[in-house]
C-alpha positions as CSV (number, residue, x, y, z in Angstrom):
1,X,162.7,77.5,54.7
2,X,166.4,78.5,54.9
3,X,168.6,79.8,57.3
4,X,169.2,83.9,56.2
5,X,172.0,86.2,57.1
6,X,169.7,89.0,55.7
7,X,166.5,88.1,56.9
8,X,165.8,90.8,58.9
9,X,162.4,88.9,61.0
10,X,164.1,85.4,62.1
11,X,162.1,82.7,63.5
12,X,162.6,82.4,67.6
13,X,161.8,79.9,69.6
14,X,161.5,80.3,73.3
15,X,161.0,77.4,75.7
16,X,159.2,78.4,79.2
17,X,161.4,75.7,81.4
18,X,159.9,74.8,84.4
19,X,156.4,75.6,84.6
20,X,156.8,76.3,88.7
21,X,159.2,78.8,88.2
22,X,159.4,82.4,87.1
23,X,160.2,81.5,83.3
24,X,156.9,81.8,81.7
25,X,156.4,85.3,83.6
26,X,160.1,86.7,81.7
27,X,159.1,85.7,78.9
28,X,155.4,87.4,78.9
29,X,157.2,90.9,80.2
30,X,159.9,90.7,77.5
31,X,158.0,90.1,74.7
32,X,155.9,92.9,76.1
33,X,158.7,95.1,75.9
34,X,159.6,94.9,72.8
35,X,158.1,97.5,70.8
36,X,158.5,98.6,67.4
37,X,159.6,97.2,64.4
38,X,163.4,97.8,65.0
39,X,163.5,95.3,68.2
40,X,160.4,93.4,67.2
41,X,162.2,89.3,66.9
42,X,159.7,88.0,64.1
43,X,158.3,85.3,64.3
44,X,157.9,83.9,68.0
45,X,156.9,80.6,69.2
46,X,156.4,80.1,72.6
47,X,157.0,76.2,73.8
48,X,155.7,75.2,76.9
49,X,152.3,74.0,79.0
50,X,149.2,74.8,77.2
51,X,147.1,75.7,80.9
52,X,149.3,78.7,82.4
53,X,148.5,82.1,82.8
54,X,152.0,83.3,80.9
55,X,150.6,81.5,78.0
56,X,146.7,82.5,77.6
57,X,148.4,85.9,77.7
58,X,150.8,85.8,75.2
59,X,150.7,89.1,72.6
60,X,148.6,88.2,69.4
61,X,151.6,87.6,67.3
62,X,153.1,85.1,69.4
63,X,151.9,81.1,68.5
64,X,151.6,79.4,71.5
65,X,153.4,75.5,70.7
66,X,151.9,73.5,73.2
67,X,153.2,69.8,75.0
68,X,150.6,69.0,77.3
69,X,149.0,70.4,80.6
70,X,151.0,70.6,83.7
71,X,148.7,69.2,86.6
72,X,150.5,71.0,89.6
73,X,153.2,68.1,90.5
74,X,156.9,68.1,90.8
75,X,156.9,65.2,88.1
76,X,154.6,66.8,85.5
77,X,156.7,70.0,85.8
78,X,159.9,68.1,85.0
79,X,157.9,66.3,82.0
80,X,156.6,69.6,80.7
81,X,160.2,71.0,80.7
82,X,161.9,68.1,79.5
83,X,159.1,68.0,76.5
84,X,159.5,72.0,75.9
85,X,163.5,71.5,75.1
86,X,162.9,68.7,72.7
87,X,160.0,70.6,70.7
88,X,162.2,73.8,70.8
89,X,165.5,71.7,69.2
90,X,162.9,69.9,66.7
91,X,161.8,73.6,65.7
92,X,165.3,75.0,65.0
93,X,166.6,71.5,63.6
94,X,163.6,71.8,61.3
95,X,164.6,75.2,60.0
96,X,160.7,76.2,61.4
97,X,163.3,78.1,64.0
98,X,166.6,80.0,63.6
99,X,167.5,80.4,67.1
100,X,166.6,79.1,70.4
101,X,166.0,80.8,73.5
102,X,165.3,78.4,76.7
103,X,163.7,79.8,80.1
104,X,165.3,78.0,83.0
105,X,164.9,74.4,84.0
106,X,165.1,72.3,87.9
107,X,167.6,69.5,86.8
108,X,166.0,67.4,90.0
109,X,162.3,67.6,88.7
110,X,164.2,67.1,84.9
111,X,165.8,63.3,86.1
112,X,162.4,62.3,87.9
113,X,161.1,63.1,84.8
114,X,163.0,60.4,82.2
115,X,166.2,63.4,81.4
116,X,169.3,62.4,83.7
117,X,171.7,65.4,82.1
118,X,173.7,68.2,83.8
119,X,171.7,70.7,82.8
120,X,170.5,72.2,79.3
121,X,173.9,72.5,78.0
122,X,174.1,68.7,78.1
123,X,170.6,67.6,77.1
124,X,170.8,70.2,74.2
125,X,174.2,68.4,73.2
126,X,172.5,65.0,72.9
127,X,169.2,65.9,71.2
128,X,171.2,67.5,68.8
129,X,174.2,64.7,68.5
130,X,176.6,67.4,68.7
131,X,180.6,66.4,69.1
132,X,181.4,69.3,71.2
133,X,179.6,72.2,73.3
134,X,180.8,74.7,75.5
135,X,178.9,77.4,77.7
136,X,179.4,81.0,76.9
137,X,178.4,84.0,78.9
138,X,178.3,86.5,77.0
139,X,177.0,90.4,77.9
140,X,177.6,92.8,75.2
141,X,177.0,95.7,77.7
142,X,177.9,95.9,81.6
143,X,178.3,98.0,84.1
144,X,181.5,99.4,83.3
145,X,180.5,99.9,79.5
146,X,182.7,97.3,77.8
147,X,181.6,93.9,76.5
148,X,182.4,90.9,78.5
149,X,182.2,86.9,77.1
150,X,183.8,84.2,79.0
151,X,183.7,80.8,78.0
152,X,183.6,77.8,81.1
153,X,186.0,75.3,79.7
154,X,184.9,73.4,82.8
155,X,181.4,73.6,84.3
156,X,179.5,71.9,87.3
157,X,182.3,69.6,88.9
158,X,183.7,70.0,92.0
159,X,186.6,72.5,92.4
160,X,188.7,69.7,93.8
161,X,187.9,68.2,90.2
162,X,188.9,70.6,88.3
163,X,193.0,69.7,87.7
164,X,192.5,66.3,87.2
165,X,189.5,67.3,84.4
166,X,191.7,70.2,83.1
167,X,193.7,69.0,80.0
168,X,195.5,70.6,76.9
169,X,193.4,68.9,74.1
170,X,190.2,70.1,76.4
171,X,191.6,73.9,76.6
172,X,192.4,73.8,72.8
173,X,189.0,72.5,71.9
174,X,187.1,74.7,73.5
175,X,189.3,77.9,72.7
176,X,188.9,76.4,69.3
177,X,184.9,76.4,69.5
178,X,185.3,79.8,70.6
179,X,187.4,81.4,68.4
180,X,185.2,79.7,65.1
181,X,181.5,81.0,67.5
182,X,183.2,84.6,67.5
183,X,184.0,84.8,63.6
184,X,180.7,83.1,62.7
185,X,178.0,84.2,65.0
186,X,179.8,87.5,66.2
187,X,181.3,88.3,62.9
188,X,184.9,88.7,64.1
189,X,187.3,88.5,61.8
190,X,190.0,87.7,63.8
191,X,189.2,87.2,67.9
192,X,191.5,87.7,70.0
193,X,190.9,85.5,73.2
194,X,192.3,85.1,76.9
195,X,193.3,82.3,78.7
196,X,192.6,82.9,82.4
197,X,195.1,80.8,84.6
198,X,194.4,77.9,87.6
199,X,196.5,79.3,90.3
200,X,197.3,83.1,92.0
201,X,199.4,84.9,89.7
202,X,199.2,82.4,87.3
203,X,201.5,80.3,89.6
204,X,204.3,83.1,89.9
205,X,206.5,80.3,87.8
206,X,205.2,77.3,89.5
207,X,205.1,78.7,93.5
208,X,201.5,78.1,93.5
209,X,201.3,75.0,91.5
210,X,202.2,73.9,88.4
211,X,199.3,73.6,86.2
212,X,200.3,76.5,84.3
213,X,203.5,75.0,83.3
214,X,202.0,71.6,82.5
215,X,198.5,72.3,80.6
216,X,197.6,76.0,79.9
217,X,200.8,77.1,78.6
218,X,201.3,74.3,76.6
219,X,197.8,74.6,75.6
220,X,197.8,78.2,74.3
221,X,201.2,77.2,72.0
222,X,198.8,74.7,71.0
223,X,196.1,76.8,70.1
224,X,198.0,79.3,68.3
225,X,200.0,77.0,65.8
226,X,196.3,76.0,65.1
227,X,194.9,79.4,64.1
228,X,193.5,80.6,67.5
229,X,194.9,83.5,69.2
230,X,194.9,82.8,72.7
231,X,197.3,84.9,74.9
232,X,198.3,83.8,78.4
233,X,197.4,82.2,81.1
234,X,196.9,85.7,82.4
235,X,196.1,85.6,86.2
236,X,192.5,86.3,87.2
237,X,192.8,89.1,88.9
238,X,193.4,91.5,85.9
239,X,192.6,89.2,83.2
240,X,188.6,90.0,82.8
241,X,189.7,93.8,83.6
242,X,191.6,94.0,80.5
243,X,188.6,92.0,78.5
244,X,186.0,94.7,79.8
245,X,188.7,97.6,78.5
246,X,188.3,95.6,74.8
247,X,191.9,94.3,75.1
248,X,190.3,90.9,74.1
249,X,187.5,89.9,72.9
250,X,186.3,86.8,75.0
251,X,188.0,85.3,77.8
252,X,188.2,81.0,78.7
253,X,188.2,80.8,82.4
254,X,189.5,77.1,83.6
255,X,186.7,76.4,86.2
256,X,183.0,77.6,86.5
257,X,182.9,80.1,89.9
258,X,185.6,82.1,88.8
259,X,184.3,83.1,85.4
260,X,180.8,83.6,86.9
261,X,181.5,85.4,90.0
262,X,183.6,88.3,87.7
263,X,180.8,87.9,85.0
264,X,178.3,88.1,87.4
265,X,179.9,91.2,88.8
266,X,179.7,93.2,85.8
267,X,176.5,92.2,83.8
268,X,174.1,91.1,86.4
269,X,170.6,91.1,84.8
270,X,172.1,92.1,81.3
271,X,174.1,88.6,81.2
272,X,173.6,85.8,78.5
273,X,174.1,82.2,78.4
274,X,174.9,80.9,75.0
275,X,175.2,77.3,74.0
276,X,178.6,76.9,71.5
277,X,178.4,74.3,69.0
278,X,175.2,73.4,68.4
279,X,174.1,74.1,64.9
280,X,172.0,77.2,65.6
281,X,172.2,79.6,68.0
282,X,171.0,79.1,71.5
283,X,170.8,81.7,74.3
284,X,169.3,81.6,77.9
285,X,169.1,84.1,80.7
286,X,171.8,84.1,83.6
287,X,169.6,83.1,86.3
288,X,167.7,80.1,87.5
289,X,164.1,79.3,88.2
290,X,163.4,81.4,91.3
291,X,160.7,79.7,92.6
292,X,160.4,82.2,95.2
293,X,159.5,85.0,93.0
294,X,157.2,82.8,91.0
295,X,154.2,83.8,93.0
296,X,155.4,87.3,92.9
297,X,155.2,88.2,89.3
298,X,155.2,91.9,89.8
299,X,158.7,91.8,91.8
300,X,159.9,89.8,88.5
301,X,163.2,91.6,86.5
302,X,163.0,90.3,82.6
303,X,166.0,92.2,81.9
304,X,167.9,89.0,81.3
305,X,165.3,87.5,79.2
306,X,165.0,90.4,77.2
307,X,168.7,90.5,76.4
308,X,168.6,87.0,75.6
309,X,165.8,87.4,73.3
310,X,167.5,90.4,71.7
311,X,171.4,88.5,71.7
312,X,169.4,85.4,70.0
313,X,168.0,88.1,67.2
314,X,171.6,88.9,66.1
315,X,173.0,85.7,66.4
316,X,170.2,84.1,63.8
317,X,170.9,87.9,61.7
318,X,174.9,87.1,62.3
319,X,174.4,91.4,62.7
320,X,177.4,92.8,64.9
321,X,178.3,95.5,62.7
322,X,176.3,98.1,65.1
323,X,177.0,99.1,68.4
324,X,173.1,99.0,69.3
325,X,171.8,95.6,70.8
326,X,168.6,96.9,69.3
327,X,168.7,95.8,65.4
């Protein structure tokens, strides 16, 4: 089996993460809400514990992949995880997949468990021996109409962390990573990309600190004799105002909270995570495992599941030439 940018029924496999949390029950509504052969995804696998009630209710045309029986403990629910992401990478690196889609994970139950990484991001990096990753949140509809993608160039660190970890070869790397997911997976010929500054008002010429003058602006010069057109540092007040107007089409903010909290802002519920670098595409909702909601299934919103399904679709299909996330 071969990868195929004309395909039009790819392969997707979906891990359930933590077996505790509300992942399975996303995944059972949103494969239950997409109907008809326009927004059906192929061929789905579900990875996860054989024994839930998600699972023994799966729609007939989804194959349930199992790795063992969660018994109820903290430990066996970090094991069943842990298993899920490694059978879902084998799947895609196997060709049996063409994109991954992963239900969230509880990194503490994931260490007890024999997987001491970050997060998914991480452990997806090493089971597929990838150089580089980056995290991309990506919503190709918000609130205010206009797409939004940013890119964390760093992710969960400390904010006091974040100059010392902030470099030029890291901020042309992963604009770099960026630039090559947009024209590949996105079909963009030529993306145009924003560099969101450290400081207010992008230091106002070094009033407000000087990492503008030191890293990112010698970092976008960088970027740009390389092929990548990256404009700025813009500050971050305006700069994800002037993505959502399609002034840009993606947008590297330098520390985690303040990409999220203006992503978060505009695509709550509709939001993607997207794994760069990997050799196939990987997608995840924009939330975590909820285990609060877990034993309230009916109070359960799949709408980020659903669009991560649905972003996974086009990204194995490579299809952006319609305005509809519905191909």
């Amino acid at each position: 089996m071969t990868r195929s940018q004309t395909d039009d029924s790819p392969a997707i496999a979906i891990t359930l993460g933590d077996p505790r949390g509300i992942g399975p029950v996303v995944t059972l509504k949103a494969l239950e809400l997409m109907g008809g052969a326009r927004e059906a995804p192929g061929r789905v696998m579900v990875v996860g514990a054989d024994n839930l009630e998600a699972t023994r209710r799966l729609p007939s045309h989804v194959q349930l992949v199992g790795v063992g029986e969660w018994d109820g403990s903290d430990l066996s629910a970090g094991r069943i995880a842990g298993r899920s992401v490694e059978e879902g990478v084998r799947l895609a690196m196997d060709l049996v997949a063409h994109a991954l889609v992963t239900a969230p994970i509880h990194k503490p139950s994931l260490h007890a468990a024999g997987w001491p990484v970050a997060g998914h991001t991480e452990l997806l990096r090493d089971l597929t021996g990838a150089e580089q990753v980056g995290m991309l949140m990506a919503a190709e509809r918000t609130r205010l109409g206009g797409a939004l993608r940013v890119l964390l160039a760093t992710t969960h660190i400390p904010l006091r962390d974040v100059p010392d970890v902030i470099s030029v070869d890291l901020i042309v790397r992963q604009a770099t990573l960026l630039s090559q997911a947009l024209r590949t997976w996105w079909g963009l010929a030529s993306p145009r990309i924003a560099l969101c500054a450290l400081n207010p008002h992008a230091s106002d010429e070094g009033l407000f600190g000087d990492e503008e003058t030191l890293v990112l602006v010698p970092a976008a010069a960088r970027a740009r004799k390389e092929g990548v057109s990256l404009v700025g540092p813009i500050p971050a007040d305006t700069v994800f105002v002037r993505a959502l107007a399609g002034e840009f089409d993606a947008v590297v903010a330098p520390y985690h909270d303040v990409g999220m909290a203006a992503f978060k802002t505009a695509a709550f519920g509709t939001g993607v995570n997207v794994t760069l670098g990997l050799p196939f595409p990987r997608t995840s909702p924009d939330h975590g495992t909820a285990f609060d909601l877990a034993e309230e299934p009916q109070r359960v919103d799949p709408s980020s599941m659903l669009e991560a399904i649905r972003l996974a679709r086009r990204l194995a299909l490579k299809r952006f030439d319609t305005e509809s996330a519905d191909v």
